[in-house]
C-alpha positions as CSV (number, residue, x, y, z in Angstrom):
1,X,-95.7,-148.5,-105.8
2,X,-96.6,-149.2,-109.3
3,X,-97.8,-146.8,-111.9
4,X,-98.8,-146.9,-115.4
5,X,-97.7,-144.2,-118.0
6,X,-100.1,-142.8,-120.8
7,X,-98.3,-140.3,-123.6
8,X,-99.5,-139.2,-126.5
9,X,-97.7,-136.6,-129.3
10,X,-99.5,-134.2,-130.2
11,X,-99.6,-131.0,-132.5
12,X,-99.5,-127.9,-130.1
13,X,-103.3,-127.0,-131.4
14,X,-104.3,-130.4,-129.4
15,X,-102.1,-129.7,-125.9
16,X,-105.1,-128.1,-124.0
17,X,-107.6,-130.2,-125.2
18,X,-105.8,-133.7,-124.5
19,X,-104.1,-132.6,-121.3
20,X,-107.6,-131.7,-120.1
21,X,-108.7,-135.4,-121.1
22,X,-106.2,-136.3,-119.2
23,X,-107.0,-134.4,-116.2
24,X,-110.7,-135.1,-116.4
25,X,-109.9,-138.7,-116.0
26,X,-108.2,-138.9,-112.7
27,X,-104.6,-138.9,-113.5
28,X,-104.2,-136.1,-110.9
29,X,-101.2,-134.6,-112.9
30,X,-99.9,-134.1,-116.2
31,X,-96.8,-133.4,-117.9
32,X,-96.2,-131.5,-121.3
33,X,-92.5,-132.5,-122.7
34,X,-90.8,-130.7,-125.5
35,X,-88.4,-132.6,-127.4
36,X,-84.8,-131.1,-126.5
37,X,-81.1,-131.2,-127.8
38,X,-79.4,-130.2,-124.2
39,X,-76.3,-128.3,-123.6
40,X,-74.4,-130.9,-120.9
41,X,-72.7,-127.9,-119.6
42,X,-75.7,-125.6,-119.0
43,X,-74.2,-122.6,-120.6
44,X,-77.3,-122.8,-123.9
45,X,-80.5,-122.9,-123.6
46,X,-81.8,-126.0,-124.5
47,X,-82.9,-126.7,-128.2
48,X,-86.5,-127.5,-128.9
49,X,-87.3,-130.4,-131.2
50,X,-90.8,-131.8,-132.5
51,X,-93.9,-131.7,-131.2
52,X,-95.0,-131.8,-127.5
53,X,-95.6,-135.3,-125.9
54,X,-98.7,-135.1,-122.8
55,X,-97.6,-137.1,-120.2
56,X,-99.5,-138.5,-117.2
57,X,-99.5,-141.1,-114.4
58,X,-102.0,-143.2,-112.5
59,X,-101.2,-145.2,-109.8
60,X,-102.1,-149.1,-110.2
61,X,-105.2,-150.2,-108.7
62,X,-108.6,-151.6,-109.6
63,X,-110.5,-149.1,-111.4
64,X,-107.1,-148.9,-114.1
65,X,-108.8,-150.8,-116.5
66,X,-111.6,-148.5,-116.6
67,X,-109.8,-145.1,-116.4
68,X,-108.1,-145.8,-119.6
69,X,-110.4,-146.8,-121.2
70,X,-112.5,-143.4,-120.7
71,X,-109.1,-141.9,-121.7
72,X,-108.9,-143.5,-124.8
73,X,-112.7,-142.6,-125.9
74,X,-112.0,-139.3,-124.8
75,X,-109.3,-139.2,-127.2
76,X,-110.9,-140.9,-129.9
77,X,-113.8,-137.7,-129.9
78,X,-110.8,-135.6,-130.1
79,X,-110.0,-137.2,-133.4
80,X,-113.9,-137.1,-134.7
81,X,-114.3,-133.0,-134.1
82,X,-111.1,-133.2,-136.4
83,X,-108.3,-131.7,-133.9
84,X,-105.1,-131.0,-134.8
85,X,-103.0,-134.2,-135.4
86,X,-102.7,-136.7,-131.7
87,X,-100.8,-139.5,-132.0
88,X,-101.8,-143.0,-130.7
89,X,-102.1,-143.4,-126.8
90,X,-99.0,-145.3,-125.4
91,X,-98.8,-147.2,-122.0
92,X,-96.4,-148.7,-120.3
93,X,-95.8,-149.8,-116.2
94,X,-92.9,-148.8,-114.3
95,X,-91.9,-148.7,-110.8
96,X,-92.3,-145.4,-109.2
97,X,-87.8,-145.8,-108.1
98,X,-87.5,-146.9,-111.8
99,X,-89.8,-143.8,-113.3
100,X,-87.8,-141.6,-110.9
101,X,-84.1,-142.5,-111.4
102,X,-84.5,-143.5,-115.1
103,X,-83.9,-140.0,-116.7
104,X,-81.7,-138.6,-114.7
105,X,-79.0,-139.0,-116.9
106,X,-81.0,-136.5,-119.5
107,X,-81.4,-134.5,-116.9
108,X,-78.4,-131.8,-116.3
109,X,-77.7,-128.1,-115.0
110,X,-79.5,-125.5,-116.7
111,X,-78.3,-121.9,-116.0
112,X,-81.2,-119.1,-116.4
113,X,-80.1,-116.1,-115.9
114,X,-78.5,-115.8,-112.1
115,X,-80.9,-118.8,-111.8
116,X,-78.8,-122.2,-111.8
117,X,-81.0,-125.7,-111.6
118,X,-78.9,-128.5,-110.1
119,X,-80.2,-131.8,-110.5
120,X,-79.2,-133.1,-106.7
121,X,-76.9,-136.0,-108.8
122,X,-74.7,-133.5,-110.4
123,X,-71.8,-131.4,-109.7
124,X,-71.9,-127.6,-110.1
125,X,-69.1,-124.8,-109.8
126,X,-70.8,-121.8,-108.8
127,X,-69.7,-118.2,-110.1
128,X,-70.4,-115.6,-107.0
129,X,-73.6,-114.3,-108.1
130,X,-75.7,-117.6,-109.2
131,X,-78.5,-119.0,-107.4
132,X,-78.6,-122.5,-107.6
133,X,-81.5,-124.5,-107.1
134,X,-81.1,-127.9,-105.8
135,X,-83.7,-129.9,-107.3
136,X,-84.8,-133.6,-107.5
137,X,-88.6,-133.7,-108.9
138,X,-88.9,-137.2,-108.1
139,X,-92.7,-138.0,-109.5
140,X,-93.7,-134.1,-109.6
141,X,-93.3,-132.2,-112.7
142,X,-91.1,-129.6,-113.3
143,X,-86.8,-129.7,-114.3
144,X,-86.7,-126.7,-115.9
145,X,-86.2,-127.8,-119.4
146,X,-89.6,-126.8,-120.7
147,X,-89.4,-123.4,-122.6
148,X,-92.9,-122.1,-120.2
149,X,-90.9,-122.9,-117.5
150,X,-87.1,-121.3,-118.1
151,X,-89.6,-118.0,-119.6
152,X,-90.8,-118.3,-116.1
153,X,-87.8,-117.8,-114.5
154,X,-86.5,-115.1,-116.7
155,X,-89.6,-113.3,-115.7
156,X,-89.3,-114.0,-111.9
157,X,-85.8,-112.6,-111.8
158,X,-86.7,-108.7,-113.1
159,X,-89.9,-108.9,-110.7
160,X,-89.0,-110.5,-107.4
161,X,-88.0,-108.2,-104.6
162,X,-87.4,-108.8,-100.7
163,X,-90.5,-109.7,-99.1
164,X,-92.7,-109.9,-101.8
165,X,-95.7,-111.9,-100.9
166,X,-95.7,-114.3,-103.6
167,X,-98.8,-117.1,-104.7
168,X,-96.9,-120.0,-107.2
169,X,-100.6,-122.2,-108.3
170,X,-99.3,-125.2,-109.6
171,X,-95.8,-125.3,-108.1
172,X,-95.1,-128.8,-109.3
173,X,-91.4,-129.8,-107.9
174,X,-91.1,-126.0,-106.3
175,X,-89.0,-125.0,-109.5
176,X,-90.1,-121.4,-109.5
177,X,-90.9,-121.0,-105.7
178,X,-87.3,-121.6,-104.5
179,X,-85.7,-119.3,-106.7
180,X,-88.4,-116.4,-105.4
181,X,-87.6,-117.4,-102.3
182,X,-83.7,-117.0,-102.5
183,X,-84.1,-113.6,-103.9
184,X,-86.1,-112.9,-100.5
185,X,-90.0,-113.3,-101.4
186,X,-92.0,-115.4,-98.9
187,X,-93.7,-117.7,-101.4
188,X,-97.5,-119.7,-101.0
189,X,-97.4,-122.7,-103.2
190,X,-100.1,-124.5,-104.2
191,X,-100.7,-128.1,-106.1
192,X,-103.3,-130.0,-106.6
193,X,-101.3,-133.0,-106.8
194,X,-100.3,-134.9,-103.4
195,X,-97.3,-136.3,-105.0
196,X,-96.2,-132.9,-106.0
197,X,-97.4,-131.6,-102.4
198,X,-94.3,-133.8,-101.1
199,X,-92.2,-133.7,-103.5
200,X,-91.9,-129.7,-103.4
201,X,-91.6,-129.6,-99.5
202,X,-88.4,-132.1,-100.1
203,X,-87.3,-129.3,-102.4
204,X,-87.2,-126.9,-100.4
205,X,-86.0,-128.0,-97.3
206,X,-83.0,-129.1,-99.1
207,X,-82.7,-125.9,-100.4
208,X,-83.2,-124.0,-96.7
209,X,-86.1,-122.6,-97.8
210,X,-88.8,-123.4,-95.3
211,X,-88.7,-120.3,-93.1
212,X,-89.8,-118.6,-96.9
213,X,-91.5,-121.1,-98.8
214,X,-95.1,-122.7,-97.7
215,X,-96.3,-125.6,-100.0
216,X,-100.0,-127.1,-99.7
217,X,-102.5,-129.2,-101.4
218,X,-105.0,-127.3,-103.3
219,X,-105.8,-124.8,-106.2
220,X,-106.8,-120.7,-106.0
221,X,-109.9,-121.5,-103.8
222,X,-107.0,-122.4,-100.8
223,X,-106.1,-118.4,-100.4
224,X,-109.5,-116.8,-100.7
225,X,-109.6,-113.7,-99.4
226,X,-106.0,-113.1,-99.6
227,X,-103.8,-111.0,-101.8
228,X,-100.3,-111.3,-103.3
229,X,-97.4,-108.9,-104.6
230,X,-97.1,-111.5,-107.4
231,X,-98.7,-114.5,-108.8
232,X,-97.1,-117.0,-111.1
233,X,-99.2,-119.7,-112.9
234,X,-96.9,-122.0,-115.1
235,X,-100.0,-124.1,-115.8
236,X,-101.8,-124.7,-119.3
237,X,-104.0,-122.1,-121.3
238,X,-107.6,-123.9,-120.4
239,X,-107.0,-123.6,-116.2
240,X,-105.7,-119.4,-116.5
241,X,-108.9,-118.9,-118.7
242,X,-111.3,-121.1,-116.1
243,X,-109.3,-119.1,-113.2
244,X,-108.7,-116.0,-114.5
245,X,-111.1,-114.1,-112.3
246,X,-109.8,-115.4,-109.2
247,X,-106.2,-115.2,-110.3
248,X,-107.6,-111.5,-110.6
249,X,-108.7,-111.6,-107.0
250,X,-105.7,-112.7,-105.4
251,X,-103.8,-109.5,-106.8
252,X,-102.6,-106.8,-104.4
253,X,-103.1,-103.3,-106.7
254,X,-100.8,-102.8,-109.3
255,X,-99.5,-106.6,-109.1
256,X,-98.7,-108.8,-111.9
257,X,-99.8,-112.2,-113.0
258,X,-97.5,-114.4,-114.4
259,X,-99.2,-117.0,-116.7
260,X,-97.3,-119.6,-118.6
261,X,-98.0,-123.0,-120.0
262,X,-99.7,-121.2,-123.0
263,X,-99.5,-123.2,-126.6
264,X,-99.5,-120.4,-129.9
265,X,-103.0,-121.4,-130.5
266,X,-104.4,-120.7,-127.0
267,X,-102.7,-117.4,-126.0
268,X,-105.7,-115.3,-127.4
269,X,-108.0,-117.1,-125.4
270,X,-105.6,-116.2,-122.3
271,X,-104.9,-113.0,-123.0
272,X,-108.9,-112.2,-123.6
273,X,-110.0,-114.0,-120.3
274,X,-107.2,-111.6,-118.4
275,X,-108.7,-108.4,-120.2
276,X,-112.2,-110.0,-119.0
277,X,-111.3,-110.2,-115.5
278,X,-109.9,-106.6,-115.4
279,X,-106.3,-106.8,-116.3
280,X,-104.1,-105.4,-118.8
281,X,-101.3,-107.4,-120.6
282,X,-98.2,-105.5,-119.4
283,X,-95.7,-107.8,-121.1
284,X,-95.4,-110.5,-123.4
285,X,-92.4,-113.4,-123.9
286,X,-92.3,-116.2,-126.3
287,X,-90.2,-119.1,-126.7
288,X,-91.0,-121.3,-129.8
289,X,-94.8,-122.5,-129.6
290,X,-94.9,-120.9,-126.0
291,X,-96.0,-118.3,-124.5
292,X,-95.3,-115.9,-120.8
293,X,-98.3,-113.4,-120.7
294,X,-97.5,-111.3,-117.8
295,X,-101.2,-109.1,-116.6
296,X,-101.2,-106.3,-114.5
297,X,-104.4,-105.3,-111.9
298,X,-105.1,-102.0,-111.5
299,X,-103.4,-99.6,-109.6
């Protein structure tokens, strides 16, 4: 299958308002990267360089033409209501086996904590109390090299216990629902991409994860009704304020939220649409321009 691949740099004010251009315009998935210097070895933490480059894919087909062009309109009214820098839209086509294997050879271990993240392709000695995470992410996002999502799994490492009922929204390549699992949780996770659907079920079978781990298509409106020990949402700042009230919902009592993907400039707006929905901020991380806000229901 083809694909064609829009990007656009952007100053972190602009990351919620382009990736939801993105989004609004049928891409089906988007993908914020952050500029890194990588230790080969996995014993740093990456370095973060620049600004963030917004990433999406749509699949080649006859209403292309059309798509892109809304995007780039879209983008252009970005510009006139005098956003924060965005750089010009850039395209290009690829094979989905070329767009999958090209980077792998940026891609390499990353140790987080206990956590360990193997790309599949590379070798690993592990020390007698790592986890390691097999992972491929094929055309789903998530390697672990975005500051969000290492905060993530910092986070998930003090919190997770042994059948924990855990809901991962957005799990991408099932970067942060493996892990959970390993440490014993019994993990929901949810996408809204179909690509990612598979992608993540791949993930964790390889990992022997699917007696713990259940992936599906959808967003919060696919567990109504039902209530977790923990929640983590790695998304970006606009969806936790649009879903804060259900991400509310889906809390046992005294359960935490886990929201990442927050830009500087947006974790206000989060942290006042978790207050809104009944929440208190129990903790907060940063790494660079990003943000972990970790809220707390009620006991």
């Amino acid at each position: 299958m083809k694909w064609v691949e829009l990007s656009v740099e952007v100053h972190p004010e602009a990351v919620d308002a382009v990736a939801e251009v993105f989004h609004l315009h049928g891409t089906g998935g988007v993908a914020i990267d952050q500029p890194i210097e990588v230790d080969r070895e996995g014993e740093l933490l990456p370095t973060f360089v620049g600004h963030p480059v917004i990433k999406a894919y749509l699949p080649m087909g006859s209403d292309l033409a059309a798509q892109e062009r809304e995007i780039e309109e879209a983008l252009w009214h970005l510009q006139a209501f005098d956003l924060s820098p965005v750089g010009a839209l850039q395209r290009r086509e690829l094979d989905e086996e070329d767009w999958a294997n090209g980077w792998k050879e940026h891609f390499h271990p990353l140790r987080v904590g206990r956590i360990v993240i193997k790309p599949t392709w590379r070798e690993w000695g592990p020390k007698p109390d790592e986890l390691v995470v097999e992972l491929d992410p094929g055309m789903a996002f998530g390697t672990g090299l975005h500051p969000t999502t290492q905060l993530m799994l910092s986070a998930l490492q003090a919190r997770v216990r042994p059948d924990m009922r855990i809901l991962d929204l957005g799990t991408g390549s099932g970067i942060l629902a493996i892990p959970a699992a390993m440490l014993g949780a019994r993990v929901t996770g949810l996408d809204t991409s179909e690509v990612a659907v598979e992608v993540a079920r791949a993930n964790v079978a390889a990992n022997g994860m699917t007696e713990r781990v259940s992936v599906e298509r959808g967003s919060i409106d696919a567990v109504a009704g039902r209530r977790f020990d923990l929640v983590f949402a790695n998304i970006i700042a606009g969806v936790l304020v649009d879903l804060a009230s259900q991400l509310a919902g889906a809390l046992e009592l005294g359960a935490e939220l886990l929201g990442s993907g927050i830009i500087d400039e947006r974790a206000d707006l989060v942290r006042d649409a978790f207050v809104a929905a009944g929440l208190e901020i129990a903790e907060q991380q940063r790494e660079g321009d990003w943000w972990l806000i970790v809220a707390r229901a009620p006991a």
